[in-house]
C-alpha positions in Angstrom: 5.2 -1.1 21.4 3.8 -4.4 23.0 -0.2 -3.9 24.0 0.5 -5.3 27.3 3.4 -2.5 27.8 2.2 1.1 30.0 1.7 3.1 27.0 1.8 7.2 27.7 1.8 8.7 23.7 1.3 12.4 25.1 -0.4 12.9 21.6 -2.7 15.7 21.7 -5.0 16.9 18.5 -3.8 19.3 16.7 -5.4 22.2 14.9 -6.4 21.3 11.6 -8.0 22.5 8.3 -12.0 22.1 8.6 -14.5 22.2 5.8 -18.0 23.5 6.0 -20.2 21.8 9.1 -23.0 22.1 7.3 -22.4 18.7 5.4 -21.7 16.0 7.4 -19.2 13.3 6.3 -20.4 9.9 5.2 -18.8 6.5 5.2 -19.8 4.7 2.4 -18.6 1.1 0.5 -18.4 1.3 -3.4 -20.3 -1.8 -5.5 -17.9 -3.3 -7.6 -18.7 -1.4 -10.6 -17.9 1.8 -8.5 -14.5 0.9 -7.3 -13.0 2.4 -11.2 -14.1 5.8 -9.8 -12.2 5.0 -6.5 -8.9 4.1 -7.8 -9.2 7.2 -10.0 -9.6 9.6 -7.1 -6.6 7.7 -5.1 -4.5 8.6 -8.4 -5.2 12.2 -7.9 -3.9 11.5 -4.1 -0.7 10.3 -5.4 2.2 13.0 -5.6 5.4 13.4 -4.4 4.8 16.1 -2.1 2.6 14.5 -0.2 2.9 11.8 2.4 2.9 8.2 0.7 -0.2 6.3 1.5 -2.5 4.0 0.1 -1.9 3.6 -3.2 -4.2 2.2 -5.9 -1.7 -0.4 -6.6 -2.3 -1.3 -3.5 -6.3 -1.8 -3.9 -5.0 -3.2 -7.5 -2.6 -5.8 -5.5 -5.8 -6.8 -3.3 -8.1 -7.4 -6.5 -6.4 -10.9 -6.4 -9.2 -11.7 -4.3 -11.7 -10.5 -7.0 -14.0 -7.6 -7.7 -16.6 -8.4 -5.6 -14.3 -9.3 -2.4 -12.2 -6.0 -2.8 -15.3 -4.0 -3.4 -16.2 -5.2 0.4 -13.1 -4.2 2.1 -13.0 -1.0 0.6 -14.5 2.3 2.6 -14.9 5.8 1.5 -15.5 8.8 3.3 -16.9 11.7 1.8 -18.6 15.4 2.0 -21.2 16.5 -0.5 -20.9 13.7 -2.6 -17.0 14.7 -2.9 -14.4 11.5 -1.4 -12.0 12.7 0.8 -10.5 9.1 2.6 -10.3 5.9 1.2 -10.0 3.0 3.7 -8.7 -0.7 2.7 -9.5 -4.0 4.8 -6.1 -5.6 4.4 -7.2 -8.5 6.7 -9.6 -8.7 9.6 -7.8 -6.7 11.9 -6.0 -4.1 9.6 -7.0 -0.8 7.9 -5.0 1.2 5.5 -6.2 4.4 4.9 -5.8 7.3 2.5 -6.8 11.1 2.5 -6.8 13.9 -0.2 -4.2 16.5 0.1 -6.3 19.1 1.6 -8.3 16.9 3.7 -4.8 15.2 5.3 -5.7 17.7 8.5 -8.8 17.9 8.4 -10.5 18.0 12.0 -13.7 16.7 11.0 -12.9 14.0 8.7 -10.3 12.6 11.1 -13.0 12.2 14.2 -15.5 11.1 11.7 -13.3 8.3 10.8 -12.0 7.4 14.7 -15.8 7.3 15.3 -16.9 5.1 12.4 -13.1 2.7 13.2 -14.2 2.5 16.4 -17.5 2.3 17.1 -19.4 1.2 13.3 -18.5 -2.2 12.2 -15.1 -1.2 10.2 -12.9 -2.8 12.3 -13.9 -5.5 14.9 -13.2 -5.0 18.6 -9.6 -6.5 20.7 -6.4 -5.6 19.1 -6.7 -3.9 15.8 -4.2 -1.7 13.6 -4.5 1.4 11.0 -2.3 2.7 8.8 -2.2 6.3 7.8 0.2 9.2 6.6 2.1 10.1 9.9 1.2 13.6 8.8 -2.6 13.0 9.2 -4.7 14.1 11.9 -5.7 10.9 12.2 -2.7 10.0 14.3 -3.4 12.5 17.1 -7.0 11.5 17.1 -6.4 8.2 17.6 -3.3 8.7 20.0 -6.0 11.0 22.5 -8.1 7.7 22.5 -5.5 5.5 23.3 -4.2 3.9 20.3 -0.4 2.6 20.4 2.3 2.5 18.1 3.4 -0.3 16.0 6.0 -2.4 13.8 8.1 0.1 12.2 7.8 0.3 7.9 10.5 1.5 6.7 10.1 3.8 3.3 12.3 4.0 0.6 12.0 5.8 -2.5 14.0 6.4 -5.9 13.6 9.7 -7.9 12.1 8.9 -11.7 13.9 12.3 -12.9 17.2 10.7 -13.9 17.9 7.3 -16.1 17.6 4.4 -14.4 20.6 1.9 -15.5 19.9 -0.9 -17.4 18.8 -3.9 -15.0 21.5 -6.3 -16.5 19.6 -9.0 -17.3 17.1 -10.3 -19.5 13.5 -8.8 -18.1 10.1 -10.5 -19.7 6.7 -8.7 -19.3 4.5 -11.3 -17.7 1.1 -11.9 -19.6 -1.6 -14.4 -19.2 0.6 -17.2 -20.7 3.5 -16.9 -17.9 0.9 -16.5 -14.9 1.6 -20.2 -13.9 5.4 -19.4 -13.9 5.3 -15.9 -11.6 2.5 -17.5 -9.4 5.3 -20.2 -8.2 7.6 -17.8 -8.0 5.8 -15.4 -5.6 4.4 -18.5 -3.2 8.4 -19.6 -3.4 8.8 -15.9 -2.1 7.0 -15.6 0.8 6.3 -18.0 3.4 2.6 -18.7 3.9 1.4 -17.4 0.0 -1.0 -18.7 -0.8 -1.1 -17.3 -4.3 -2.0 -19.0 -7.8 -2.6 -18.2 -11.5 -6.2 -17.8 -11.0 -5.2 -15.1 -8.5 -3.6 -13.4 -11.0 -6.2 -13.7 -13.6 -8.2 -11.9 -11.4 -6.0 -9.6 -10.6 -4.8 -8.6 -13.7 -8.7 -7.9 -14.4 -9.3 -4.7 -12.2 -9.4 -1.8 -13.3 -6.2 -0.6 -11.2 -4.0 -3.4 -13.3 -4.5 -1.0 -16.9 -1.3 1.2 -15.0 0.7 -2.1 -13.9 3.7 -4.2 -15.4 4.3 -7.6 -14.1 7.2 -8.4 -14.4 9.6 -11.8 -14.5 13.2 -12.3 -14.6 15.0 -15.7 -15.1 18.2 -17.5 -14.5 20.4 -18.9 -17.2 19.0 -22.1 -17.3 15.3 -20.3 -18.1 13.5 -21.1 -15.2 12.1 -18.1 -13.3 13.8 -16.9 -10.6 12.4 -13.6 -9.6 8.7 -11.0 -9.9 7.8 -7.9 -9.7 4.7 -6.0 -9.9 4.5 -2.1 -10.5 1.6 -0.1 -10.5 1.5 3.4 -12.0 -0.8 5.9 -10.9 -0.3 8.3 -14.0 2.1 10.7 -15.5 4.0 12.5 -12.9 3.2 10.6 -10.2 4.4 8.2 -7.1 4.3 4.4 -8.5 4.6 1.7 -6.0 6.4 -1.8 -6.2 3.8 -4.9 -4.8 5.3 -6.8 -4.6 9.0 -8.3 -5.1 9.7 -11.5 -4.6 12.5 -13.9 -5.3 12.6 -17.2 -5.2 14.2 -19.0 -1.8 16.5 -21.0 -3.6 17.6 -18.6 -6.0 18.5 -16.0 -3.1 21.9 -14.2 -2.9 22.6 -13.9 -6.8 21.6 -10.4 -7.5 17.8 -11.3 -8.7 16.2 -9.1 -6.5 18.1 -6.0 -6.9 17.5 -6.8 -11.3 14.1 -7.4 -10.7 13.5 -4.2 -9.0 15.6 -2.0 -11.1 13.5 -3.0 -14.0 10.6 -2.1 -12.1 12.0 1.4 -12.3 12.4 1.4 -15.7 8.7 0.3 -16.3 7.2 3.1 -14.2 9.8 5.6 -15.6 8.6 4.6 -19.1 4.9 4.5 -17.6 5.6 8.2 -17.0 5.9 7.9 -12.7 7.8 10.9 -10.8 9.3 8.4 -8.2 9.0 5.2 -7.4 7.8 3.6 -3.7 8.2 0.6 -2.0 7.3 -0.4 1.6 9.0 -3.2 4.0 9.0 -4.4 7.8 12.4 -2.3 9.3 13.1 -5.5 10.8 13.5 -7.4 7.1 17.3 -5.9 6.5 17.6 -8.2 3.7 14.6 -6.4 2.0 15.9 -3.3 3.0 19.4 -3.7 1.4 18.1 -4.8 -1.6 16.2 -2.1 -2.5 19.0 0.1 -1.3 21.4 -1.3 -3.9 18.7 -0.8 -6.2 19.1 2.7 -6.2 16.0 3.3 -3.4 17.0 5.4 -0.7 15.2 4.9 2.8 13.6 8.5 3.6 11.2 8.0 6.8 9.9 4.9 8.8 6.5 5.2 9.1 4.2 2.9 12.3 1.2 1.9 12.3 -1.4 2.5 14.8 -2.7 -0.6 17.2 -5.4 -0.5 19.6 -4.9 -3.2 22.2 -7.1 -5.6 23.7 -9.1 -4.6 26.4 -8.3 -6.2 29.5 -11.2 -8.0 31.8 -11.6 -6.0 34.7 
């Protein structure tokens, strides 16, 4: 939905699990030495019967930026010293957000956080965005204040249960000494990536990157063609592809779906239930190569957008 469209969401808050009053819920932001005991709560978060979400491989995927730097864009809320959301800075403007199980519907958790979005610092004012499980009461909150709906993600998702086939091609585990390589892949990837080797240095420092595989996959000549990163979050739980990428001139030859069959296989052998991956619904190739993949599209998830106010 456009912000300069008539917006009417009809969303009104529904009735939701609520904790003891008596202890109120702080926003906090770890130091970089706390952000290990972050990532390990956001593991417990991770199961498939629960709306996917932040992940830790996502805060893992954002230590690229260092400790320090991901330490700042990182927000907990919590209640008697116990942390029940987990926000994410991805950018100036956007918010990605995760909630315990139990706190998902939580009445007072989910105004806490509209309040602190909205009116503390976390976001800065004009147009802004959050993502959160469509299943959180977050979403009606929001919705009652005015917040819009955005660019559909669609979700797709292979089960961990069964084999996964062999990828059909040779598959090397990226370490130090091929960061160079899978750092020109990635920035080949994606327009705009600005990416490098140091960038994966320091990513492959955080504490979150212990439960990853990088992963590479070349053409017959030897020259790399194709990445993948995986990121476990512990036996018999959701693992999350960020990201896939395939180099622009090497496009159309299969890479991507190899690349991301092997990341299967990684997480399967890591011990993962299932394995998730996010992209824009408008990105059909994306889409369809996951799909041949073996990942099956279950929902489409949006996330939230507050619009600009406009001048009187």
């Amino acid at each position: 939905m456009r912000c300069d469209a008539a917006a009417e969401t009809g969303v009104r808050a529904a009735g939701g699990v609520v904790f003891d009053r008596a202890m109120a819920i702080e926003m906090g932001s770890p130091s970089a030495d706390e952000l290990g005991d972050v990532v390990r709560v956001m593991k417990e978060w991770q199961d498939d019967d629960v709306p996917v979400q932040l992940h830790p491989g996502d805060v893992g995927w954002y230590w690229r930026f260092g400790a320090e730097r991901t330490a700042q864009a990182t927000r907990t809320w919590s209640r008697a010293g116990e942390v029940l959301a987990v926000g994410l800075l991805d950018g100036a403007d956007l918010l990605r957000m995760a909630f315990a199980p139990e706190a998902l519907r939580d009445e007072e958790l989910a105004r806490q956080v509209a309040q602190d979005v909205s009116g503390r610092g976390v976001l800065p004012e004009g147009e802004v965005s959050l993502e959160a499980p469509m299943s959180a009461l977050i979403q009606n909150v929001l919705g009652e204040d005015g917040w819009e709906s955005g660019e559909p993600w669609a979700l797709l998702r292979r089960d961990l249960g069964a084999p996964v086939p062999d990828p059909g091609v040779d598959v090397e585990l990226v370490g130090p000494e091929q960061a160079h390589e899978w750092a020109a892949v990635l920035r080949a990837s994606f327009e705009g990536s600005t990416f490098t080797e140091e960038r994966w240095h320091a990513m492959a420092a955080g504490v979150a990157y212990v439960d990853a595989r990088c992963l590479g996959v070349r053409d017959e000549r030897g020259e790399m063609v194709a990445a993948v990163i995986v990121w476990s979050a512990g036996e018999g739980r959701t693992g999350l592809i960020e990201p896939m990428g395939v180099h622009r001139e090497h496009r159309g030859h299969g890479h991507g779906r190899a690349i991301t069959v092997a990341g299967a296989r990684a997480l399967q052998e890591l011990g993962s239930s299932s394995v998730v991956v996010y992209t824009p619904s408008s990105n059909a190739g994306a889409v369809a190569t996951y799909r041949s993949a073996g990942l099956e599209q279950v929902s489409e998830r949006r996330d939230l957008r507050r619009c600009a106010r406009r001048a009187p």
